[in-house]
MARDREN-28758 format. One line per 3 residues: number of its first residue (from 1); their letters; for each residue x, y, z negated of N, C-alpha, C. Coordinates in steps of 0.05 Angstrom, whole numbers. Layout:
NUM = A = X:Y:Z:X:Y:Z:X:Y:Z; ...
END
This chain:
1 = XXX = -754:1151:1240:-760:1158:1267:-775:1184:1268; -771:1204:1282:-775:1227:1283:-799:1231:1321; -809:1241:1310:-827:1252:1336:-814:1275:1351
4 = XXX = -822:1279:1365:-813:1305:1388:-810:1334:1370; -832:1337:1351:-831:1365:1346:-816:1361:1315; -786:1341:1310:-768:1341:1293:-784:1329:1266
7 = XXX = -810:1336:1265:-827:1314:1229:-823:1289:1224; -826:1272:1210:-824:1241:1205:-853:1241:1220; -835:1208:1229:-869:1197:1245:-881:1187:1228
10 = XXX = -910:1188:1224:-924:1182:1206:-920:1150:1213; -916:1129:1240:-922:1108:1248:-899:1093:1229; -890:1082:1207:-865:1077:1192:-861:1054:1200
13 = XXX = -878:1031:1190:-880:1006:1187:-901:994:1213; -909:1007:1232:-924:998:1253:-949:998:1243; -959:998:1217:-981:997:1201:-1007:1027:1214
16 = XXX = -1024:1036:1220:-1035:1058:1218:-1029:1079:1194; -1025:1104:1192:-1026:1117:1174:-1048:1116:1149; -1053:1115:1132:-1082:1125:1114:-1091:1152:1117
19 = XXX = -1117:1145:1122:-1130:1172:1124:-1126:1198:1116; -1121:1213:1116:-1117:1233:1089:-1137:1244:1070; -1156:1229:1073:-1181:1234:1045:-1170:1208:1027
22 = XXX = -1148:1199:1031:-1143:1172:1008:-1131:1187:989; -1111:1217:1000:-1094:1228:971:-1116:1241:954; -1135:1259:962:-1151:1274:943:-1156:1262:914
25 = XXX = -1174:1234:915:-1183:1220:887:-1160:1219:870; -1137:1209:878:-1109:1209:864:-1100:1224:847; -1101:1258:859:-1103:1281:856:-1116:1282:837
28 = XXX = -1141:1279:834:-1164:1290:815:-1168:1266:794; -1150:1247:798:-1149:1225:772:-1119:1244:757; -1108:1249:768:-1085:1263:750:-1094:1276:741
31 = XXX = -1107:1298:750:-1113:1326:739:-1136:1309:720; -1146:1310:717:-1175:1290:691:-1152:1286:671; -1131:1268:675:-1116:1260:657:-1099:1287:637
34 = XXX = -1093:1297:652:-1076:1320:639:-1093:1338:625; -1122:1343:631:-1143:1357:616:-1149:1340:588; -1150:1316:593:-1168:1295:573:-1132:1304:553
37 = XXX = -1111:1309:558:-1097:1299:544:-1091:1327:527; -1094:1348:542:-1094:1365:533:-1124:1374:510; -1141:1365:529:-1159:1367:494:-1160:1354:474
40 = XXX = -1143:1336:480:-1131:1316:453:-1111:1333:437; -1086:1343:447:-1064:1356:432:-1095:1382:420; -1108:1399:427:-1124:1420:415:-1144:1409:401
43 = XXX = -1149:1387:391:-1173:1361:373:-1152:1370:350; -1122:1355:355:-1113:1350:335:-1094:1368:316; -1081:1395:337:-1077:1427:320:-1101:1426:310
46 = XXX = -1128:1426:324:-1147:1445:304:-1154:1435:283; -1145:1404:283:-1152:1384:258:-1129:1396:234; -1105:1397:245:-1086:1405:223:-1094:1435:218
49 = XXX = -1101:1452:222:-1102:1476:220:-1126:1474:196; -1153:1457:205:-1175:1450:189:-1159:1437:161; -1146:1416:161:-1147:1415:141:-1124:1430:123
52 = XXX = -1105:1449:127:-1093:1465:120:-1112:1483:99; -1131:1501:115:-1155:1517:108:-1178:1505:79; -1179:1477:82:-1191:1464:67:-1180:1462:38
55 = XXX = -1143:1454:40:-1132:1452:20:-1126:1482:11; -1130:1513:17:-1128:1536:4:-1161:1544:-6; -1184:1530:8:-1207:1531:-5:-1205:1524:-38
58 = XXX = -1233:1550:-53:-1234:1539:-77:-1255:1507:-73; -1246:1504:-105:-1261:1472:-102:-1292:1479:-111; -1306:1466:-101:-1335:1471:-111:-1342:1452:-142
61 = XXX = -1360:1463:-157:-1364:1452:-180:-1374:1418:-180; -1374:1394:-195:-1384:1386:-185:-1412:1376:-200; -1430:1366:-191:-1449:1366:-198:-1451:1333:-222
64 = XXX = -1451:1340:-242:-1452:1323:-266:-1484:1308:-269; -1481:1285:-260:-1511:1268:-265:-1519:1266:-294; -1548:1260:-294:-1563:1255:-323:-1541:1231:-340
67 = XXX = -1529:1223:-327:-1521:1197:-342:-1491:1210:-364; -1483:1222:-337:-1462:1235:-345:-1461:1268:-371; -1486:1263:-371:-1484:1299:-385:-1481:1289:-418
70 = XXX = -1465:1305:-428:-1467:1305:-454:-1477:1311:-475; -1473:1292:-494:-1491:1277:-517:-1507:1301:-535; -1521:1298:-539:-1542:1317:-552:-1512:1322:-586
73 = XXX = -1521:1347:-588:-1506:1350:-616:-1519:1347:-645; -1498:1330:-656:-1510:1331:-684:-1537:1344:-700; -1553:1333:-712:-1567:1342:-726:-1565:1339:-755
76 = XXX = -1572:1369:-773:-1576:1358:-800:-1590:1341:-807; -1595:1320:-821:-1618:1314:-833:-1617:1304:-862; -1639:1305:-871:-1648:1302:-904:-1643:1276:-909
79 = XXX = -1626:1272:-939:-1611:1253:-949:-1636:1243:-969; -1640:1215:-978:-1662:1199:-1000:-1648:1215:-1026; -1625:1205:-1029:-1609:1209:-1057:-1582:1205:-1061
82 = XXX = -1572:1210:-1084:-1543:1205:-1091:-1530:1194:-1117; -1513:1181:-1109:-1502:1166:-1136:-1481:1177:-1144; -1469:1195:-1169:-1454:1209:-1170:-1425:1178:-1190
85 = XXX = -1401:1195:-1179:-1383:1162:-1191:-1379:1174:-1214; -1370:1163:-1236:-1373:1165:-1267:-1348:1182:-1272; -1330:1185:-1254:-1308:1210:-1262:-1325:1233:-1248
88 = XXX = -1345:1240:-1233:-1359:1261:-1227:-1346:1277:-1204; -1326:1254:-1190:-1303:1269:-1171:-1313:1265:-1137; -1336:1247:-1132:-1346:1238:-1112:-1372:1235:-1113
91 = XXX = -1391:1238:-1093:-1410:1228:-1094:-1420:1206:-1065; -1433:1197:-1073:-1453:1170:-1053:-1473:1183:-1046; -1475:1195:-1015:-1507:1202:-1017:-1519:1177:-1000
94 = XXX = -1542:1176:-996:-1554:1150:-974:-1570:1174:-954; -1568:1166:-928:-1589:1179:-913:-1596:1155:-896; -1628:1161:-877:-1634:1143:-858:-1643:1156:-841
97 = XXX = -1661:1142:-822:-1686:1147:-810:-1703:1141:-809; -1725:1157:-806:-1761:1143:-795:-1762:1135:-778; -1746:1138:-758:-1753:1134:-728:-1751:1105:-724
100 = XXX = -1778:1095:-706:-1777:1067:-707:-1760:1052:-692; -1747:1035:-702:-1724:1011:-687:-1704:1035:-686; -1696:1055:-705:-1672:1075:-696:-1651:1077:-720
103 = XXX = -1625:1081:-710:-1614:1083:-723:-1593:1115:-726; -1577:1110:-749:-1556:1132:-748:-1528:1132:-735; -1523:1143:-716:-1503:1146:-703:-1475:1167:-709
106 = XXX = -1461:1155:-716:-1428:1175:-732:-1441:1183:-753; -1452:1181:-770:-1463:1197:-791:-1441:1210:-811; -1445:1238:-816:-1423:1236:-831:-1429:1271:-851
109 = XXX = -1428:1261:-879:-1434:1275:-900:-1410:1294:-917; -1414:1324:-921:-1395:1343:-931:-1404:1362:-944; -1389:1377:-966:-1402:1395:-989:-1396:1425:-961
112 = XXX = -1427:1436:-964:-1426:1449:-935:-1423:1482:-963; -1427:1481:-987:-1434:1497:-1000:-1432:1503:-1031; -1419:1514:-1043:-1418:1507:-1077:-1410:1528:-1091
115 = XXX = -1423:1537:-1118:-1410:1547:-1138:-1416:1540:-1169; -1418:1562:-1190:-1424:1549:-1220:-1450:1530:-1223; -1465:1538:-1199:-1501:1524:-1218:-1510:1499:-1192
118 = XXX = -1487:1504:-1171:-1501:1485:-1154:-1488:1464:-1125; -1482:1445:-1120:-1465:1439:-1098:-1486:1429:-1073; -1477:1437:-1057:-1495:1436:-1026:-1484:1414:-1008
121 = XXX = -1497:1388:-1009:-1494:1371:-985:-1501:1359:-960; -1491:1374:-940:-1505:1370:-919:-1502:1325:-901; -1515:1320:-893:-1510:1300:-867:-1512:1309:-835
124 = XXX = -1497:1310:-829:-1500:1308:-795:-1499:1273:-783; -1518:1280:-763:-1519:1243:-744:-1529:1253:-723; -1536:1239:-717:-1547:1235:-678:-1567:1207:-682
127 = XXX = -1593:1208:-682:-1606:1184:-680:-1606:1167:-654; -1605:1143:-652:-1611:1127:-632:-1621:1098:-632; -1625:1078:-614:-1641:1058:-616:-1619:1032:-631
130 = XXX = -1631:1028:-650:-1621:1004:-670:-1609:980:-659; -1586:967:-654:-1578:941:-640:-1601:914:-650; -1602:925:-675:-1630:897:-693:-1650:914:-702
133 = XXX = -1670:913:-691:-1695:932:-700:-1715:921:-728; -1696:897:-729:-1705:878:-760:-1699:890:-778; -1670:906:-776:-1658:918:-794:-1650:942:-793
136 = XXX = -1663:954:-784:-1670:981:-772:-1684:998:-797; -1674:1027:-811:-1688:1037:-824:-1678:1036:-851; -1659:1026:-857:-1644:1031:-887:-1623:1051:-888
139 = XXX = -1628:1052:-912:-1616:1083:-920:-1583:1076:-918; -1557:1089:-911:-1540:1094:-903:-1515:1102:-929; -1503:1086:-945:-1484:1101:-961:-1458:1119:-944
142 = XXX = -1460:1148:-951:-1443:1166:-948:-1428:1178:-968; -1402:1175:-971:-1367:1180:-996:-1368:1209:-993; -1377:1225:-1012:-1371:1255:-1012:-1350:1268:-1034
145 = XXX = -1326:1274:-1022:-1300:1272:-1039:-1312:1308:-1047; -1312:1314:-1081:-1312:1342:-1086:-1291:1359:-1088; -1283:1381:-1088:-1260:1391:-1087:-1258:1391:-1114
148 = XXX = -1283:1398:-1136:-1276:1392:-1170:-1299:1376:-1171; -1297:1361:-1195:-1323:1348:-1214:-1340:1367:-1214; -1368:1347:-1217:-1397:1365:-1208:-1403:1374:-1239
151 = XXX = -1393:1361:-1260:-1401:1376:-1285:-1429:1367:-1288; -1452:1397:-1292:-1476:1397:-1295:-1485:1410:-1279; -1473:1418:-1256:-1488:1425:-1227:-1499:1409:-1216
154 = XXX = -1520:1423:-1207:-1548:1413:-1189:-1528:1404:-1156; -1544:1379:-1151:-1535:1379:-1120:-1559:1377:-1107; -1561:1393:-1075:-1580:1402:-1070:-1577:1393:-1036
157 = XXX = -1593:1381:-1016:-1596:1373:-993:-1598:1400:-986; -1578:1408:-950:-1572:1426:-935:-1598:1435:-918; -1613:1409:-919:-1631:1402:-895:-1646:1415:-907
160 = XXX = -1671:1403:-932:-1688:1422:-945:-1687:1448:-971; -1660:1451:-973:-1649:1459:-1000:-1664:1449:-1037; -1681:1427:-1030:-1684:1416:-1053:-1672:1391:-1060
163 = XXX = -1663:1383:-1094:-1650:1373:-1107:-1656:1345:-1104; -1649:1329:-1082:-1658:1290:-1085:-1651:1272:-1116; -1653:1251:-1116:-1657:1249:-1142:-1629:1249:-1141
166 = XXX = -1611:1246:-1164:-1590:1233:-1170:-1577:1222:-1196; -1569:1201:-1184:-1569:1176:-1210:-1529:1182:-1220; -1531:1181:-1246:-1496:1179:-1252:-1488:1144:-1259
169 = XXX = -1465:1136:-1240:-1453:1112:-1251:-1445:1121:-1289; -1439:1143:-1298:-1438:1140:-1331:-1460:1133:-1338; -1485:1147:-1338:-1502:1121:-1350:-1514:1098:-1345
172 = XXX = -1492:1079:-1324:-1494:1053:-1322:-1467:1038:-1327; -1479:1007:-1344:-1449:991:-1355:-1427:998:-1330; -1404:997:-1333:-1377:994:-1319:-1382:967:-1309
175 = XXX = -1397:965:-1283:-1397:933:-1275:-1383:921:-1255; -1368:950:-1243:-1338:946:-1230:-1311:943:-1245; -1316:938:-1272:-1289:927:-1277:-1292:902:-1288
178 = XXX = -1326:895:-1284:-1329:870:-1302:-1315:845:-1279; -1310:832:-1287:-1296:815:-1265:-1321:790:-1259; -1331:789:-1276:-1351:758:-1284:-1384:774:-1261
181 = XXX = -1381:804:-1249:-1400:800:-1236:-1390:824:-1208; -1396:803:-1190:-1393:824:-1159:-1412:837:-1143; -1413:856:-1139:-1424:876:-1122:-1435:861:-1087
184 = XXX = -1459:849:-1095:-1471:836:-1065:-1473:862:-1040; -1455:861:-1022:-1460:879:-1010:-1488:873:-985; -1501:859:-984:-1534:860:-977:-1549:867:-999
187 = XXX = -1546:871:-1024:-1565:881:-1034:-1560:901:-1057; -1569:926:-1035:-1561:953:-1047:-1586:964:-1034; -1598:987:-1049:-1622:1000:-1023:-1614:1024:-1042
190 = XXX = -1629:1055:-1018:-1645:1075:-1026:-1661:1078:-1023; -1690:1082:-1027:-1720:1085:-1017:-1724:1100:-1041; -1749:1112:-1030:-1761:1131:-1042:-1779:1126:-1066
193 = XXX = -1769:1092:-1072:-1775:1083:-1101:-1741:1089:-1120; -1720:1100:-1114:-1703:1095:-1129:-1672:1087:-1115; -1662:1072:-1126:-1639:1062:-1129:-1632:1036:-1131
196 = XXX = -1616:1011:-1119:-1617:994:-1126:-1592:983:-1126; -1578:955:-1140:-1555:947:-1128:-1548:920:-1147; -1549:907:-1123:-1548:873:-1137:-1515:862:-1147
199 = XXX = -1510:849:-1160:-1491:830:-1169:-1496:798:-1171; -1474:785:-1160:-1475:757:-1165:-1459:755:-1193; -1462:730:-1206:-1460:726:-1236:-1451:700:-1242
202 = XXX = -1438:697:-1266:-1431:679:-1272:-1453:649:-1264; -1439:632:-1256:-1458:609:-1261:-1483:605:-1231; -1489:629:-1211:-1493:637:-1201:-1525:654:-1202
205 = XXX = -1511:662:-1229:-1541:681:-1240:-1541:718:-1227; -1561:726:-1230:-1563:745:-1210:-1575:780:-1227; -1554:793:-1225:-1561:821:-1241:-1566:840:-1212
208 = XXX = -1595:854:-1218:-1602:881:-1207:-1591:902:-1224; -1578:918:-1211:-1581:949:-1227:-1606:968:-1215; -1617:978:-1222:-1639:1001:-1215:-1639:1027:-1229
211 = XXX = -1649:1054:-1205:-1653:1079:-1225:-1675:1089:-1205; -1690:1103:-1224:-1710:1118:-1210:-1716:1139:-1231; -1730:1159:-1221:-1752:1184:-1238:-1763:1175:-1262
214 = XXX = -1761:1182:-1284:-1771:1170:-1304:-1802:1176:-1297; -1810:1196:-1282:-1835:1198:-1279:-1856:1183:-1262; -1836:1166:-1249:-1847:1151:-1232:-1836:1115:-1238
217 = XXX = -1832:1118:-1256:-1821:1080:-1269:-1840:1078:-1285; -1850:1049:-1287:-1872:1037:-1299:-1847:1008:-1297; -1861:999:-1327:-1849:978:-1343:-1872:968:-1352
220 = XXX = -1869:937:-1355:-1879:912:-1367:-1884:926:-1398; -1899:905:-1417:-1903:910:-1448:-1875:897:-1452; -1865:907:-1475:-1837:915:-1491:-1837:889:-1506
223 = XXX = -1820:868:-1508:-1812:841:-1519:-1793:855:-1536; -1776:863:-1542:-1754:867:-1556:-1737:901:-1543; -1711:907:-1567:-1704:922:-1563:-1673:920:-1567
226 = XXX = -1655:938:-1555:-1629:929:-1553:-1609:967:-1554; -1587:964:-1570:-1583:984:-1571:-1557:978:-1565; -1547:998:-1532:-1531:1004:-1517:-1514:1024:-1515
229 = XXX = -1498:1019:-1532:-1481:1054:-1536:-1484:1067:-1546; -1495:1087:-1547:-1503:1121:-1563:-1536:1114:-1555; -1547:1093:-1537:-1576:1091:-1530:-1585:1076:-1543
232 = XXX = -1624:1065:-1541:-1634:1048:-1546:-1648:1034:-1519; -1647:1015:-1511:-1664:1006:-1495:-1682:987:-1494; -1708:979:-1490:-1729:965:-1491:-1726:938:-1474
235 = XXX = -1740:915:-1475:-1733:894:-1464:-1766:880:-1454; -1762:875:-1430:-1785:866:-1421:-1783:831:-1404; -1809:820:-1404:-1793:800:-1385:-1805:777:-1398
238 = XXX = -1794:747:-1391:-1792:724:-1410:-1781:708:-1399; -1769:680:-1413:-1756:662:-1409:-1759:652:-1384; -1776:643:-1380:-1791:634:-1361:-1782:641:-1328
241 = XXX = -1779:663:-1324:-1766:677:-1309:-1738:695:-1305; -1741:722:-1316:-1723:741:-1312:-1729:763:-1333; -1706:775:-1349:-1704:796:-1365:-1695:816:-1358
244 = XXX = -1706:845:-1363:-1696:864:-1356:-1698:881:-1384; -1677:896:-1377:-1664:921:-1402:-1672:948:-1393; -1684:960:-1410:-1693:989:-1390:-1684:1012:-1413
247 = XXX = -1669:1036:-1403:-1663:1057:-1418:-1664:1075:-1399; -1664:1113:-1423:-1677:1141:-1404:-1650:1147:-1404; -1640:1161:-1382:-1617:1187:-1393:-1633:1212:-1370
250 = XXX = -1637:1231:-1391:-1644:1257:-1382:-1674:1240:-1365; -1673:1246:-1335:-1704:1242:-1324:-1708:1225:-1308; -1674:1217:-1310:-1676:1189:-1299:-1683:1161:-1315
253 = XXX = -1700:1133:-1310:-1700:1114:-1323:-1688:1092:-1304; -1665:1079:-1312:-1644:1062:-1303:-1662:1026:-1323; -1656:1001:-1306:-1656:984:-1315:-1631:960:-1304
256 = XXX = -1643:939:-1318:-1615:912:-1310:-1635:887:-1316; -1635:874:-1294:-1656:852:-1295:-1639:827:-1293; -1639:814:-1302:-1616:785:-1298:-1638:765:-1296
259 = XXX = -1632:758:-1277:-1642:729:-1257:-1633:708:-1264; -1637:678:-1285:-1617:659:-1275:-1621:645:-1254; -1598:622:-1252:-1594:607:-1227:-1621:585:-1228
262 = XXX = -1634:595:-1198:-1649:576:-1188:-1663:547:-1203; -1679:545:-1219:-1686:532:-1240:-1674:535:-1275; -1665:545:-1267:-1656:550:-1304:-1671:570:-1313
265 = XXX = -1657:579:-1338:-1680:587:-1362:-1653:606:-1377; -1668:631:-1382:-1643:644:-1410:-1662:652:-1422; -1650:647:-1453:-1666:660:-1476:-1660:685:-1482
268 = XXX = -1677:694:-1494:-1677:717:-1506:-1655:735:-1527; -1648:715:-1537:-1619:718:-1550:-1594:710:-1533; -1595:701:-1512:-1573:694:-1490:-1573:730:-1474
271 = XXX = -1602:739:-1468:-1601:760:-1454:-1588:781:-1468; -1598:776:-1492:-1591:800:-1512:-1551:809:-1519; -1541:778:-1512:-1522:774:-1516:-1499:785:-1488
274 = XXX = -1525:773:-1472:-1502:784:-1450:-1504:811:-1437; -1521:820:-1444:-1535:852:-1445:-1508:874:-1458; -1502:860:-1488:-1485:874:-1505:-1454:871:-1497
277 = XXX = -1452:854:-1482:-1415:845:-1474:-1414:863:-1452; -1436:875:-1437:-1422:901:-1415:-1411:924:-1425; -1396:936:-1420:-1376:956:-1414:-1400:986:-1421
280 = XX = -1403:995:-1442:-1427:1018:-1439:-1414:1044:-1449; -1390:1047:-1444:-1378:1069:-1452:-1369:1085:-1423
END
């Protein structure tokens, strides 16, 4: 239905028209919308653009915690002594530590140095805290392969360049091929008394080997005497307990104490006897 001046009649449905302040809000809910949506599409270019820029950034370092930093490096340190093997192709050195409840960590021993009069052995370790602080503090056997036999060269610690003691398996019996006695591996030491290293024995009798400084070994009064090879050695001791055999080579004094089993008794001619059946060549 059309009014006089040709427009639609606003009157459609017989209803009143709506005001015309009802379109405005409508209006301005659209327009809100199309802003809000448009700063959404410009959030999320500038987000891709950001992180575009991020991935051509260099990377920053990153910062490594105390826990994480690495391990202090090796230290030399000074070896007790060495046991040279009877072909003269290897040596045993022992190292430890003072440090209380500490131990040696990777330890690991090499000829850092050598010619005619002298071979140079260093240890590197890393000390740290002992898993058993009972057993914390013993000296450490380390296999030092030589490129030749040591001969009559001096071997000499890297750490202080003086000569620790060192003992030769030649002048001790061959008690690794004896079959009748085994190598206790708990009882071996180095300390700064010497050398030590136990065997179990027939019957379950019990041989020490020992070497130390002849300058610093002290022996019992002399019961008897026993001659060992190209040596002589003195005999101390008594039935009663335990006999030991004591002989010098050069400035070292080496002995062999045989223990019997737990109430028994060896005589003196038993010791003497079983003294002479080792291997002394």
């Amino acid at each position: 239905m059309r009014s006089d001046d040709g427009l639609p009649d606003l009157m459609v449905s017989g209803n009143p028209p709506e005001p015309l302040s009802a379109d405005p809000p409508r209006r301005h809910g659209r327009v809100t919308l199309a802003v809000a949506a448009a700063a959404i599409g410009l959030a999320l270019v500038g987000s891709f653009f950001l992180r575009q820029q991020r991935a051509t950034d260099p990377v920053a370092p990153r910062q490594v915690s105390a826990r994480e930093t690495p391990a202090e490096a090796p230290s030399t340190l000074a070896w007790l002594s060495a046991l040279v093997a009877r072909d003269g192709t290897s040596v045993t050195v022992y190292a430890g530590t003072s440090a209380e409840c500490g131990e040696l960590v990777q330890p690991q021993a090499a000829v850092v140095e050598q010619d005619g009069t002298r071979v140079v052995i260093a240890v590197k370790a890393r000390t740290g805290r002992a898993t058993d602080c009972t057993t914390s503090g013993g000296a450490i056997p380390l296999v030092v392969s030589l490129p030749e036999p040591l001969g009559d060269r001096v071997l000499r610690d890297a750490a202080t360049a003086l000569p620790p003691p060192a003992y030769f398996e030649r002048d001790l019996p061959g008690l690794s091929s004896d079959k009748r006695w085994s190598p206790h591996p708990g009882r071996w030491a180095s300390t700064d008394d010497g050398w030590f290293q136990g065997y179990n024995g027939p019957g379950g009798s019990h041989l020490l080997a020992a070497a130390r400084r002849t300058a610093e070994a002290g022996r019992p009064a002399t019961v008897g005497t026993l001659t060992i090879g190209a040596r002589k050695g003195v005999i101390t001791g008594g039935a009663e307990g335990s006999w030991t055999l004591w002989w010098a080579a050069g400035e070292v004094t080496y002995s062999l104490r045989l223990t019997p089993v737990e109430g028994g008794t060896i005589s003196l001619k038993q010791f003497k006897r079983e003294m002479g059946s080792l291997n002394w060549n």
